[in-house]
FITORMI-786505 format. One line per 3 residues: their letters; for each residue x negated, y, z of C-alpha. Coordinates in Angstrom, 1 decimal, decimal comma. Each point is the difference from the previous one (the first is absolute). Layout:
REM residues N
a) X/Y/Z ~ ...
***
This chain:
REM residues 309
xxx) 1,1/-32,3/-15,2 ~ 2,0/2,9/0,4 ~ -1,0/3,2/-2,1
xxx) -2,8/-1,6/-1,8 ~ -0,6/2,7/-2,3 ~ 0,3/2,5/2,5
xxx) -2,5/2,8/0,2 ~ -2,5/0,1/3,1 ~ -2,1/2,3/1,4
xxx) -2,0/-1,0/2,7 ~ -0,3/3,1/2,0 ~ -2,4/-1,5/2,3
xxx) -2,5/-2,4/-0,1 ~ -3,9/-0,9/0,7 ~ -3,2/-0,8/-1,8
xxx) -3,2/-1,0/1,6 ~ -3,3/-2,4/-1,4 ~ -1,7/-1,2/3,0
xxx) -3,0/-0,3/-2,1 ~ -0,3/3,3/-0,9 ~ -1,7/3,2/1,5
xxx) 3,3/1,3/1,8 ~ 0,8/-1,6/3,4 ~ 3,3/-0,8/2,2
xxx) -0,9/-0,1/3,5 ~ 3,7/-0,8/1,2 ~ -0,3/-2,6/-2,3
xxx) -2,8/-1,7/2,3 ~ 1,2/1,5/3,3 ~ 3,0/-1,5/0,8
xxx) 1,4/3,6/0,0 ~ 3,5/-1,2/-1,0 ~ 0,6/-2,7/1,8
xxx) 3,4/0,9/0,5 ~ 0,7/-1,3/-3,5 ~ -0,7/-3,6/0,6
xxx) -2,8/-2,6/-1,2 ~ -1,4/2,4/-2,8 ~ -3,3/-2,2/-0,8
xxx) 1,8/-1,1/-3,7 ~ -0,6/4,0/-0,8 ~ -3,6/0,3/0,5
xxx) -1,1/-0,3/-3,0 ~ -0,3/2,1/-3,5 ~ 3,1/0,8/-1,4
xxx) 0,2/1,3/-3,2 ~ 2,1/1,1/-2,9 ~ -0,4/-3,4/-1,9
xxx) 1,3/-1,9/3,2 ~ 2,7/2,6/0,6 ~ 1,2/0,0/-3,7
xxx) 0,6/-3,9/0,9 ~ 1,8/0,7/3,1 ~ 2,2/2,4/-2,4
xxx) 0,2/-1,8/-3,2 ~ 3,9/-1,8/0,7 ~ 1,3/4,0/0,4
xxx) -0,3/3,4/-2,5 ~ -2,7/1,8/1,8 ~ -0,3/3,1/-1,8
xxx) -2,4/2,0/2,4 ~ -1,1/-0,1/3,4 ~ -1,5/2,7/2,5
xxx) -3,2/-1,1/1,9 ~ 0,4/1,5/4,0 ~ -3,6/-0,2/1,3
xxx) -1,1/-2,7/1,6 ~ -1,6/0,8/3,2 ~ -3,4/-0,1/-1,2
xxx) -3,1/1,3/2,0 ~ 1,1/3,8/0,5 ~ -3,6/1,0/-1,3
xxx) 1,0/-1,5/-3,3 ~ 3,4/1,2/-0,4 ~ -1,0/2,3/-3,2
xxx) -2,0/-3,1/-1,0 ~ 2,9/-2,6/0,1 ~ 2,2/2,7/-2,7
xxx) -3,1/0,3/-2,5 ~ 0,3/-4,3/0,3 ~ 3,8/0,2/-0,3
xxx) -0,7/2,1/-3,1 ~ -1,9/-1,8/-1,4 ~ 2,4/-3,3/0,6
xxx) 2,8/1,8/-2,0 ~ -2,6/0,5/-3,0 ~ -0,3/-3,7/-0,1
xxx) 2,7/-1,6/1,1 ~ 2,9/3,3/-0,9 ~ 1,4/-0,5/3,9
xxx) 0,5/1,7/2,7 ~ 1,9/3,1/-1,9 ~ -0,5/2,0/2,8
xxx) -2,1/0,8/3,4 ~ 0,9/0,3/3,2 ~ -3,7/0,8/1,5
xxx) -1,0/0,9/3,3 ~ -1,4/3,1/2,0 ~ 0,1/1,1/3,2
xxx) 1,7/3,9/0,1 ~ -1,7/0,7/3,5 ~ -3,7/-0,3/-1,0
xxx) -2,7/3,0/-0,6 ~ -0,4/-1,6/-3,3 ~ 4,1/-1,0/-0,6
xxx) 0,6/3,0/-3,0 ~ -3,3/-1,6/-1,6 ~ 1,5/-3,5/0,2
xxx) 2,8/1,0/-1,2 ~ -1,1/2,1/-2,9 ~ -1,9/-3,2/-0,7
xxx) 2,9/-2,3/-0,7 ~ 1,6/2,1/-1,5 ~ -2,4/0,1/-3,1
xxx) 1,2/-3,2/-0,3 ~ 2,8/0,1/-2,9 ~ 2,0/-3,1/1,6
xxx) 0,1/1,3/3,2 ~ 3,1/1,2/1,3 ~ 0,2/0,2/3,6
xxx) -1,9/-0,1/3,5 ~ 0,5/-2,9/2,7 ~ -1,1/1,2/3,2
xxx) 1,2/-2,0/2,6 ~ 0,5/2,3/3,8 ~ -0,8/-2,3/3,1
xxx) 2,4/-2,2/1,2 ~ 1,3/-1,5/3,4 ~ -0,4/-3,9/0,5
xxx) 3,8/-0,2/1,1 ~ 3,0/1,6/-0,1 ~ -0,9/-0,3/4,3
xxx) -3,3/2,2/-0,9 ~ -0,5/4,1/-1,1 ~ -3,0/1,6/-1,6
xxx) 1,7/2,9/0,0 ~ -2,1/3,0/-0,4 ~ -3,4/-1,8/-0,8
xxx) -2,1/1,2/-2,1 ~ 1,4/-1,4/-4,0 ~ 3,5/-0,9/1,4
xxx) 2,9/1,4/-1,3 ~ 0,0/2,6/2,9 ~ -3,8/1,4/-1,0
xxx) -0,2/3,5/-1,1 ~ -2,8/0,0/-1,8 ~ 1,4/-3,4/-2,1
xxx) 3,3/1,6/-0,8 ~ -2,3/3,1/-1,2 ~ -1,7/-2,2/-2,0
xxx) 3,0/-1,4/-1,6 ~ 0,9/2,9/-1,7 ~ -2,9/-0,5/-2,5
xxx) 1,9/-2,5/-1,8 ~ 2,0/2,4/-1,1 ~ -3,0/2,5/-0,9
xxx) -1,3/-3,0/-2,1 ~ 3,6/-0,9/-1,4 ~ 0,2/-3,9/1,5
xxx) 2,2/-1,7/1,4 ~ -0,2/-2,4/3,8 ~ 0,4/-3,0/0,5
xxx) 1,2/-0,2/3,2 ~ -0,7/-3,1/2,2 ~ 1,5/-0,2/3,1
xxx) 1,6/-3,2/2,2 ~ 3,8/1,1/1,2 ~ -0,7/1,2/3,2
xxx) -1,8/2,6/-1,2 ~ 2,8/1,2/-2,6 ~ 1,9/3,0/1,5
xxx) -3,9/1,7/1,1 ~ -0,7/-0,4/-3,7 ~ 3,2/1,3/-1,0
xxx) -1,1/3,2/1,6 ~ -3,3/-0,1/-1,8 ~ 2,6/0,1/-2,9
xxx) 2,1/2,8/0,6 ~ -3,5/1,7/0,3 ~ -0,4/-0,3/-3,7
xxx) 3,0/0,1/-2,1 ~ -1,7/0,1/-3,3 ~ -2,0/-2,8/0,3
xxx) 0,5/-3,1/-2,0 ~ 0,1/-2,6/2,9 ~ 0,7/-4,0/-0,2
xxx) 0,2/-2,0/3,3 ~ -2,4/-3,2/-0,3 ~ 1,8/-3,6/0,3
xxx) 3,8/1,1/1,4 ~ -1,5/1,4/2,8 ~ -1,1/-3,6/1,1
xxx) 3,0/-1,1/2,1 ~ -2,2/-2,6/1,4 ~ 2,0/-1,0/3,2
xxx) 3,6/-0,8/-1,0 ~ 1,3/0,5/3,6 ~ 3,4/1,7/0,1
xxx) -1,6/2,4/1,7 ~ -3,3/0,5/-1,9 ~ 2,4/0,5/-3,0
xxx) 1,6/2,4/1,2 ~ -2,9/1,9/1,1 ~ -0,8/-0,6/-3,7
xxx) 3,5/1,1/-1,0 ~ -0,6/3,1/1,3 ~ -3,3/0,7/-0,9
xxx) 1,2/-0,7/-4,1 ~ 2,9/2,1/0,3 ~ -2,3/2,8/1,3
xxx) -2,3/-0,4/-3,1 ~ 2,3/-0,3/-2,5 ~ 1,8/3,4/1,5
xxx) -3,1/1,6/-2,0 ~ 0,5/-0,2/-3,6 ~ -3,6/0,0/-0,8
xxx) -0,4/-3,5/1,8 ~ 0,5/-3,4/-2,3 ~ -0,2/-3,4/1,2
xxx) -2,3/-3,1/-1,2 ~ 1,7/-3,0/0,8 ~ -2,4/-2,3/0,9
xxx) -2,6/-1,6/2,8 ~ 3,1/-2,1/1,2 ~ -2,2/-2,6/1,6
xxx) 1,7/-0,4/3,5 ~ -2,2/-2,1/2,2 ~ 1,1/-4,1/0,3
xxx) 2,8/0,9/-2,5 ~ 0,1/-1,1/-4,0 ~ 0,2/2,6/-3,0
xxx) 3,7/-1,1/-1,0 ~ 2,6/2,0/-0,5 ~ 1,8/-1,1/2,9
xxx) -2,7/1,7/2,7 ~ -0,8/3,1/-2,5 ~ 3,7/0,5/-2,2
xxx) 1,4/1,9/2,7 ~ -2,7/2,2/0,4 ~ -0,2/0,9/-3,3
xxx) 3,2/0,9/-0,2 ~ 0,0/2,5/2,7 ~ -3,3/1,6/-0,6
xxx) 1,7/0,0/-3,5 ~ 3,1/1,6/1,1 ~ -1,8/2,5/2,0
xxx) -2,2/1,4/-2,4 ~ 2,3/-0,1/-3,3 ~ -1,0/-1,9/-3,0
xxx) -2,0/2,6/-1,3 ~ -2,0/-0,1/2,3 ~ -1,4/-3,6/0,4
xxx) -2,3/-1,7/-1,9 ~ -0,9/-3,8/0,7 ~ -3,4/-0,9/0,2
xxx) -2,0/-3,2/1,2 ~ -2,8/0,9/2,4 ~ -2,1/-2,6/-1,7
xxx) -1,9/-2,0/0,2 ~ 0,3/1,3/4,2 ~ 4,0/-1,3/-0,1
xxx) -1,7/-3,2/-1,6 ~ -0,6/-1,4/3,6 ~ 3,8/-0,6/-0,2
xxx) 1,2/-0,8/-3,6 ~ -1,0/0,6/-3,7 ~ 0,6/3,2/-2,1
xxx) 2,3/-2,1/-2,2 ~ 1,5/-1,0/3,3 ~ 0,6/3,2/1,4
xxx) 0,9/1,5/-3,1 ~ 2,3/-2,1/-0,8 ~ 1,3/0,0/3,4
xxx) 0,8/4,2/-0,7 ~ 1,8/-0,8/-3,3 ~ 2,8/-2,4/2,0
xxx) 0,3/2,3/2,9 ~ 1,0/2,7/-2,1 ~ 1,8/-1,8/-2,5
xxx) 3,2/1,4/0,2 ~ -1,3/3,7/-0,7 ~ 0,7/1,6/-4,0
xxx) -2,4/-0,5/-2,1 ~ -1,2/3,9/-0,1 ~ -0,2/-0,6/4,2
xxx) -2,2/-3,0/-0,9 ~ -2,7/1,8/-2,4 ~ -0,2/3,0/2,5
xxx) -1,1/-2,3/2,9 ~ -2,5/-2,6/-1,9 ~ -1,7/2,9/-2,4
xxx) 1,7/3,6/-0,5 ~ -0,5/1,0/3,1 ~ -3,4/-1,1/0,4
xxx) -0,8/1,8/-3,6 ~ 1,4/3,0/1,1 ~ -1,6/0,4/3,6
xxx) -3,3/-1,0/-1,2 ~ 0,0/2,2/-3,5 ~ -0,7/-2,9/-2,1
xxx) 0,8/-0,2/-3,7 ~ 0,4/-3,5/-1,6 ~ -1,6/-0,4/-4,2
xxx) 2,6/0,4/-2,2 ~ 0,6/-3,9/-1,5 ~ -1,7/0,8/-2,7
xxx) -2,9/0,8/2,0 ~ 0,0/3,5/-0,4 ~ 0,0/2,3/2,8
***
């Protein structure tokens, strides 16, 4: 295995016991149907499992991005996430969720950001079915002027978005961007370039280009599951590479999505899967793109080896 030792930060990744008190309705839905025959991910999965699916790499932290749980219990699935890094020392850091467009969204807000491990917000705008379909100017899509308001509390409460949009909706979003230059913002899973049609691609392209033009934006590169297709290198390298290319290396961190990109292939799979693709990179290139960068975005500081902060 290339770059055994090599260390990883697994900027974004999920958590959830089926047993407990919190609940998933996508999870029961068939919500996301768009990512295959997800049945094999309904069920608990927890930080003993995921230190399993792990344990052949150098995980050295990993950032928890909440996990579509019941909106009513989004303050409720950080205080459980909390509590899992007391236990288990993983996640390192929390993406949580709030809405920014609700009477109550600075109270949410406020909220999670008691929570020392949280670092940033996802809240996810409304999204068109198709590249063939618009929402534009609905209420919560990228067009609504009481959501982009909203926005701006991140800043007020000094956290960061996760942004999570499919590519046809890039270049609106890169105009939600340019809105708010001082933001710390990531794109969620490469901007999922989910239909590899020349011209969805390019429509994607375009859309990347447009993000990466703000120099507040990064990149996760991840959620690469492309419907009927494999996770090899062969349908994702490419891909990589560009998104790569477009962005810069300091601004890309890999992540896995999992266990969600476990419908396709393992996290040892995927991961090592990354380390070919971008084999030929220096070493410094390497550590920016599986940890440093991922560190840096999400403020997280690794023990000293001696166990000393």
């Amino acid at each position: 295995m290339p770059d055994r030792d090599l260390p990883i930060v697994d900027a974004h990744h999920h958590l959830w016991d089926l047993e407990g008190p919190i609940r998933y309705p996508w999870l029961q839905s068939g919500g996301h149907s768009w990512l295959g025959d997800y049945s094999r991910i309904r069920r608990s999965y927890l930080p003993p499992e995921y230190r399993r699916d792990t344990a052949l790499h150098n995980l050295v932290a990993s950032v928890h991005v909440e996990a579509e749980s019941d909106r009513s219990q989004q303050l409720a699935e950080t205080a459980w996430l909390t509590q899992i890094h007391a236990q288990y020392g993983i996640p390192n850091a929390i993406v949580a969720h709030a809405w920014v467009d609700t009477p109550d969204a600075e109270e949410i807000l406020a909220g999670q950001k008691a929570f020392p491990l949280v670092r940033g917000i996802r809240t996810k705008p409304v999204i068109a079915s198709g590249p063939n379909d618009s929402v534009r100017g609905q209420k919560r899509s990228l067009q609504d002027p009481q959501w982009r308001k909203g926005l701006a509390l991140l800043e007020k409460y000094d956290l960061s978005w996760d942004l999570r949009v499919p590519w046809y909706h890039l270049a609106e979003a890169a105009e939600v961007c340019r809105e708010h230059p001082n933001m710390r913002i990531v794109l969620n899973h490469t901007g999922y370039p989910l239909d590899r049609s020349p011209e969805q691609l390019a429509v994607w392209k375009r859309g990347m280009e447009m993000l990466a033009s703000c120099p507040n934006v990064w990149c996760k590169v991840s959620g690469l599951t492309v419907k009927d297709q494999p996770w090899t290198w062969q349908v994702n390298g490419a891909v990589i590479r560009q998104a790569i290319g477009i962005f810069g290396i300091d601004r890309c961190m890999f992540a896995s999505n999992h266990p969600v990109d476990g419908v396709k292939a393992s996290w040892d799979w995927i991961y090592t899967q990354f380390k070919y693709i971008v084999a030929g990179l220096l070493p410094e290139d390497r550590r920016k793109l599986f940890a440093e960068n991922a560190l840096k975005f999400y403020r997280i500081e690794l023990p000293a080896p001696n166990g000393n902060s």
